[in-house]
N, C-alpha and C positions, 0 to 999 in steps of 0.2 A: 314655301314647299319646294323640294328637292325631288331631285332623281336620281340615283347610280343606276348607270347601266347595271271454311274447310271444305276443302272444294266442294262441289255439286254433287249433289247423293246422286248415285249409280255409278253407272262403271266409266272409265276416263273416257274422256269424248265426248260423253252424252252432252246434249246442250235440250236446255227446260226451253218448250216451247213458246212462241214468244206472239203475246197479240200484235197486229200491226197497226197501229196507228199510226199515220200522218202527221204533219206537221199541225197541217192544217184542220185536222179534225183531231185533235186529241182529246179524250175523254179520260173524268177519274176513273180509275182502278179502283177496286175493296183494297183494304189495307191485307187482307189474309184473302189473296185471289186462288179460285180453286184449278183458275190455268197454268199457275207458276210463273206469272206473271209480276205479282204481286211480293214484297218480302216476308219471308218466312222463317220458319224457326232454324233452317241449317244455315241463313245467311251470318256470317259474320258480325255484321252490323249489329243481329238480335242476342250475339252472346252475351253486349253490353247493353240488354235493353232498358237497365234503370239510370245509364249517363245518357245515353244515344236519346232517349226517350224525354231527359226528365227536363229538357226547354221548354216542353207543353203546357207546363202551369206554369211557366214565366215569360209567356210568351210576350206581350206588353209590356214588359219590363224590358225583354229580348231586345224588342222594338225601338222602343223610344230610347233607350239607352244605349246600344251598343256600336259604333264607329261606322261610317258608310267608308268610301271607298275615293281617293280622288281622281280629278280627271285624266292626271297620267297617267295611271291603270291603267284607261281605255283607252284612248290614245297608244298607247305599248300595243296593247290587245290588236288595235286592227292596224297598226304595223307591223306585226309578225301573221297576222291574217291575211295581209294584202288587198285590202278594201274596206270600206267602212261599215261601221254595223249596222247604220241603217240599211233597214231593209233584209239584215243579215236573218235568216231560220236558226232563231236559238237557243238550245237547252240547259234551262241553269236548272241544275242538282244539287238536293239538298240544299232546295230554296230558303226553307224557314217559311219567317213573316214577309219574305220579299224586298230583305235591304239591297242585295245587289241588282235582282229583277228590276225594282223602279228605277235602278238607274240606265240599268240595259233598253228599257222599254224610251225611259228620257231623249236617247241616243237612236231614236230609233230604229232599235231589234225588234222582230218579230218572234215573242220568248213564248213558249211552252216550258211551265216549270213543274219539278217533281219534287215531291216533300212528303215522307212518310207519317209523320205526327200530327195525329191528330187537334193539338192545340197551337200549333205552329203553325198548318194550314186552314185553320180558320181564322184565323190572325190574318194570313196573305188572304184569303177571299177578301177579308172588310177591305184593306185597303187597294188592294188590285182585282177589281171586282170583271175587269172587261181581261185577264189575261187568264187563259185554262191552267191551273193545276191539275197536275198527274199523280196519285198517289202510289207509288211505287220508291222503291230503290235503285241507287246509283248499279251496283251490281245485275239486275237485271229491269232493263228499260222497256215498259211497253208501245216502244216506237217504232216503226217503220227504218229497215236499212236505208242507206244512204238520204237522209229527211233533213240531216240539220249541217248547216254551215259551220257552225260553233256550239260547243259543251263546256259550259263553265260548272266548276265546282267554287264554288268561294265558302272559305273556312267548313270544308264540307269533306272533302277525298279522304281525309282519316276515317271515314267510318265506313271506310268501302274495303270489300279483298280486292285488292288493284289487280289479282289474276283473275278476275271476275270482270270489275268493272271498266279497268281499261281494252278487254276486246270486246266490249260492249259499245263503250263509247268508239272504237274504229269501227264496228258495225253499221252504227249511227250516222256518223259523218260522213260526208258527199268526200269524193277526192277534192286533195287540195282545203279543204276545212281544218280546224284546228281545235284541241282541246285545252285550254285555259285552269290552272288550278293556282289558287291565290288563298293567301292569310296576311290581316295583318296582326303584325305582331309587335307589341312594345319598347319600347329601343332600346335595350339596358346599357347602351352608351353615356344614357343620362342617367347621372348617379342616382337622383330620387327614385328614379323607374329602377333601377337594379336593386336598391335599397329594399323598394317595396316587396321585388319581386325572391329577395331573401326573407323577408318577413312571412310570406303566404306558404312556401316551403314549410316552414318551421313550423306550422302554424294550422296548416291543412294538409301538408305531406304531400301537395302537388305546387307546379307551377303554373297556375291559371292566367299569366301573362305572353304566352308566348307558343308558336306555332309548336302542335305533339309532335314527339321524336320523329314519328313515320310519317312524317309532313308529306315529303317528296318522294316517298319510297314508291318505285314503281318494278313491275316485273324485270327478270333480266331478258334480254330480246328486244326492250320495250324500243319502237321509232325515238331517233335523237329528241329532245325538249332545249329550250335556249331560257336562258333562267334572267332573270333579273329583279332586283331590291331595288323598292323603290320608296322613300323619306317622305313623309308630309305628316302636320299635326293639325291638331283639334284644339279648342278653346273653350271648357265647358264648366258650369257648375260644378262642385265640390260634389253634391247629392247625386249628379249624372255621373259619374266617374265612380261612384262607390257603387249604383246600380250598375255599370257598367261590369266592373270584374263581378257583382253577386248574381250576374246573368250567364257565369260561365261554372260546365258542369261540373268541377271541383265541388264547387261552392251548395250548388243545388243538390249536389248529392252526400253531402257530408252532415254529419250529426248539426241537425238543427240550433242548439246552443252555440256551438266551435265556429260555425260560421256567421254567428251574429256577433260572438265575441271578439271575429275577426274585422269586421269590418267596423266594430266601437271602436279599436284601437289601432283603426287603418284613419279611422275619420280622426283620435287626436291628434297621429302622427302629422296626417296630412294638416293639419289645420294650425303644426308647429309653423310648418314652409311655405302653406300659401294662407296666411290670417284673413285674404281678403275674399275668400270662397272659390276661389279661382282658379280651376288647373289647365295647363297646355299638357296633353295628352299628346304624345311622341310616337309616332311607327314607322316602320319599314313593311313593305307588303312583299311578301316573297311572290314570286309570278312564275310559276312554271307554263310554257306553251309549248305542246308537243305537236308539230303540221300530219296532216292525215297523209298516210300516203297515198299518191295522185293514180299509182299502179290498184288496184283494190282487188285483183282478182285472186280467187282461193284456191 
């Protein structure tokens, strides 16, 4: 493993009022809160509610299949944090089943996560049964101002309006805390990984290897962020690696035939280059961190 360094109904201004929850007392939200707390139909996230949505009946599949995170991720994290995460107040958005929470939690953060799908956060209850889910969205958060040390989004801030959700998350944040936004994504340095990732194009008309266009797209205004890629692979069965890409929304959301047909003839490619069931899975993690400003006043 390596390293390299529409808006808000009503008139402009208005901001939806917002419950306060604590770090330390956070409770679920309804998925449709009648305080506007909760996401709703003019949020962003809901225009695409059959991709944004359709994890939730793959949720286990999500899980057990799809790539954690290495330890120099975190490591980066609480050097541009300036302390370590134990002990850190922290908000992972657009949690999911909990792949990067467990590892947050591992490192000792004190995580409050939010995840609006239904079949996604019942998936994180089973396995993270002692840490509270918030069912809310990244755009508006049912939490208390200045609550949390760290906001991670992992593989998650595309499905936010970043003019929404990033003065949400500085809301959030204490001075001097930081917001975290991370993907990984497929190394297409490696010819088989670009190979394949020209096959899925052709094939599904997207690219389900690699971080969406508006990865890093943040407001203009936005606090500096310090970016860094960062290299490390996986070593997994041939069958983890096919559930692996059939766990992303491409896949889940395209005609049920065209995405079985794709992955028959992802499984004989594959099975040309490694005969012996075996793939090293290749990524680069993009890591955006942006520091909260220590000034906070309005």
């Amino acid at each position: 493993m390596a390293s390299t360094a529409p808006a808000p109904a009503g008139s402009a201004g208005h901001r939806a009022p917002h419950r306060k929850v604590t770090m330390a007392h956070a409770t679920p939200a309804p998925l449709h809160d009648p305080s506007g707390t909760g996401p709703g139909p003019t949020s962003d996230l809901w225009q695409e509610t059959g991709r944004a949505l359709s994890f939730g009946r793959a949720a286990d599949q999500y899980d057990t299949a799809r790539p954690g995170y290495p330890p120099v991720l975190f490591e980066t994290v609480e050097r541009e944090l300036g302390r370590p995460l134990r002990g850190a107040d922290t908000v992972d958005v657009g949690a999911g089943t909990g792949i990067a929470t467990r590892l947050l939690v591992d490192r000792g953060a004190r995580v409050v996560a939010v995840e609006p799908g239904d079949g996604m956060a019942a998936r994180f209850r089973r396995t993270l049964p002692g840490t509270p889910v918030v069912r809310a969205i990244g755009d508006r958060l049912p939490l208390a101002d200045h609550s949390a040390d760290l906001i991670t989004y992992a593989q998650s801030w595309h499905w936010t309006d970043p003019r929404r959700a990033l003065p949400e998350a500085l809301r959030v944040l204490r001075p001097g805390g930081a917001l975290a936004l991370w993907w990984n994504t497929a190394d297409r340095t490696v010819p088989w990984i670009a190979a394949q990732s020209e096959r899925l194009v052709e094939r599904l008309g997207n690219d389900t290897l690699g971080a969406p266009g508006n990865a890093r797209r943040l407001p203009d205004g936005a606090p500096a962020s310090v970016l860094h890629s960062l290299r490390w692979t996986r070593d997994i069965p041939l069958d983890t690696h096919l559930a692996n890409i059939g766990s992303h929304s491409a896949f889940l959301t395209a005609d049920p035939q065209a995405a079985d047909d794709a992955l028959r003839r992802e499984r004989t490619e594959l099975l040309r280059l490694f005969p012996d069931g075996r793939i090293t899975e290749e990524y680069t993690v993009l890591l955006t961190v942006m520091p909260a400003p220590r000034n906070t006043a309005r």
